[in-house]
C-alpha positions as CSV (number, residue, x, y, z in Angstrom):
1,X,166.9,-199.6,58.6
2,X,166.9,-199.1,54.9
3,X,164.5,-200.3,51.9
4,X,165.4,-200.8,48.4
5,X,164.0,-198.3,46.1
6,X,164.6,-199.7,41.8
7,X,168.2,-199.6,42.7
8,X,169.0,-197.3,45.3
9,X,168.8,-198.3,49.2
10,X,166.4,-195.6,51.1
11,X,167.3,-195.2,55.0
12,X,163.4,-195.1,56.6
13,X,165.0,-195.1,60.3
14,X,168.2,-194.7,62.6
15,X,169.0,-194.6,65.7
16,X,171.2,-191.7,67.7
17,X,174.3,-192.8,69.7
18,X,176.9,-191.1,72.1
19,X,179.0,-193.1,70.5
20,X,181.4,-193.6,67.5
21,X,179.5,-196.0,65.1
22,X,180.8,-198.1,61.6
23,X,178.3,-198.3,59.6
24,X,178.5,-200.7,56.6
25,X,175.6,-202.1,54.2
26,X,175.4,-205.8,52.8
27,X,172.7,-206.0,50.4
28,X,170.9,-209.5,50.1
29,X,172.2,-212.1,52.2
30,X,171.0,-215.2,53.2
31,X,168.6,-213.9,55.8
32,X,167.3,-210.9,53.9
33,X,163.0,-211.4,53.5
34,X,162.4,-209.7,50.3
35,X,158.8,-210.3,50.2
36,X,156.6,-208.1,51.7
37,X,154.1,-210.5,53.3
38,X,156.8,-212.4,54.6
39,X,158.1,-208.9,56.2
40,X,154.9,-207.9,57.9
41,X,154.4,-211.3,59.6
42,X,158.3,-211.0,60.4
43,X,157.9,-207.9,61.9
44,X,154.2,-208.8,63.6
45,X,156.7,-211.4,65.4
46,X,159.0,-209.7,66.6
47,X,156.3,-207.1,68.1
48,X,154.4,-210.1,70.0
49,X,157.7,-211.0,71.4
50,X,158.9,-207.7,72.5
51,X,155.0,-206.2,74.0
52,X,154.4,-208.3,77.5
């Protein structure tokens, strides 16, 4: 997961795996939130879904 910081993209988390990985980064598409408020409810969403 990565943040833009001015212009430079800032990694904040990643994941390990056993496996080969290609990574690539597309900044801004159609679905990127770039608001912050937006983000937080986004992400308060996707924590009610995933928490039985």
């Amino acid at each position: 997961m990565t943040v833009m910081d001015n212009n430079q993209i800032v990694y904040i988390a990643q994941a390990k795996s056993n496996r080969l990985v290609k990574m690539f980064t597309t900044i801004y598409t159609e679905n990127t939130i770039t608001d912050k408020e937006e983000l937080i409810k986004e992400l308060e969403e996707i924590r009610k879904k995933a928490m039985p």
